[in-house]
Residue, then its C-alpha position, 0 to 999 in steps of 0.5 A: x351830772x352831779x358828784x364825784x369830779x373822777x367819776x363824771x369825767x370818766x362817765x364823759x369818755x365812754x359817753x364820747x366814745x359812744x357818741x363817736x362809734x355806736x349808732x345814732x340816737x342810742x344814747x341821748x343827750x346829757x340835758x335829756x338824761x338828766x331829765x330821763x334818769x335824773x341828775x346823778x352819777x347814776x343816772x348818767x350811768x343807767x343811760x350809758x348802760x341803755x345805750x350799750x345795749x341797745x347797740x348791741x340789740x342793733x348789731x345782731x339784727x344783722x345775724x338774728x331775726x326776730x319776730x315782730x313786736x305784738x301791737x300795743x292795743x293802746x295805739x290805735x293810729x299813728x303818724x310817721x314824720x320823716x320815716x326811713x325807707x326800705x333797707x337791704x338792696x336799697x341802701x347803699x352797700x356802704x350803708x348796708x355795711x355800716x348799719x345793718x341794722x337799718x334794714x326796715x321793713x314795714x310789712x307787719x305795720x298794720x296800725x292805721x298811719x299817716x306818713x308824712x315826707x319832705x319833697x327834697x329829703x334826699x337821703x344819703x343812705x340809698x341812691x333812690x332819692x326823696x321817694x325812699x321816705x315813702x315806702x311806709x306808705x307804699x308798703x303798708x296799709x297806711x291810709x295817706x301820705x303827706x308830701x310837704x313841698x320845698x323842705x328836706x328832712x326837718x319838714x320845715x323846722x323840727x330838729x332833734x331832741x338836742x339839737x338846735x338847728x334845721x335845714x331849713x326854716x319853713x314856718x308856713x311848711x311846718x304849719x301845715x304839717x302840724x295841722x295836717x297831722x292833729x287833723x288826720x289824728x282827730x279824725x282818726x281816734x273818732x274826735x271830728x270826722x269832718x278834721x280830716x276831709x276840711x284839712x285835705x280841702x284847705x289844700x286847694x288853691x294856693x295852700x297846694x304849693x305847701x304840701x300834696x296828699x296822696x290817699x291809698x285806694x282803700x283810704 
């Protein structure tokens, strides 16, 4: 941020106390809005005024329901890396608590999905283990799921958009799961029909112990 010395760091407090109390991911990082709103005063302000905001949106989903967004025709396929699972009753009642706005619910998703889970991403928001993050698959009309062995929530190496670690680096994990997606992506926009079925293929023999697909039955 650039400017007034008084004004950056009270922009600095709020962007602390946000960072402390709303929930994650509603304001990023002052490197990614420099990059987003520009390197100013105002920018920093604009990315704050988001933030508030779509705090808010978050809390009243608690106390309002809101109907489904309409499809973007623009988006014809998709792939969810990591994706949370069910709210509600499968969360812990802490969690329910904390973050009512976790409640997903997955049964309007109708764009074709590939969904792809960590093998040890044991969650801590539901007691149901790892196979919480596959509900999008078993919920949806997704047509595959992808379950990436001996890795947790960063499926081998990807990080946050600030952050410069991961549970784990898994080089060989995280290869399969880039392959594995641009594969299930050509085939799905009608690039190379063949890039799905050949990267399911590859997965015989001793590529199996890097990750399992599992096919829905109208796959």
């Amino acid at each position: 941020m650039k400017n007034d010395p008084d004004g950056r760091a009270a922009l600095q407090m709020i962007r602390a106390t946000i960072e402390d109390h709303c929930p994650p991911g509603v304001l990023p990082s002052e490197e990614a809005a420099n990059c987003i709103y520009g390197p100013t005063l105002y920018g920093e302000a604009e990315a704050i005024s988001a933030a508030i905001v779509a705090t808010v949106e978050r809390l009243q989903l608690g106390s309002t329901v809101k109907p489904p967004a309409p499809p973007d025709p623009r988006i014809s396929a998709g792939v969810l890396l990591a994706a949370p699972g069910r709210g509600g009753s499968d969360l812990t009642a802490q969690s329910a608590a904390r973050f009512p706005f976790f409640d997903v619910d997955f049964a309007h998703m109708t764009t074709r999905s590939l969904v792809i889970c960590g093998a040890d991403d044991n969650p801590q928001f539901t007691l149901r283990g790892p196979e919480w993050h596959a509900d999008a698959f078993h919920d949806t009309g997704a047509q595959a799921l992808v379950t990436v062995h001996g890795v947790g929530h960063g499926l081998g190496g990807i990080a946050g958009l600030d952050a410069k670690e991961t549970e784990i680096e898994a080089p060989d994990s995280l290869e399969a799961t880039r392959r594995l997606s641009l594969a299930w992506l050509r085939t799905a926009l009608d690039l190379d029909m063949d890039a799905w079925p050949a990267a399911i293929g590859s997965l015989d023999g001793p590529a199996s112990a890097l990750a399992q697909v599992t096919l829905a039955t109208n796959a």
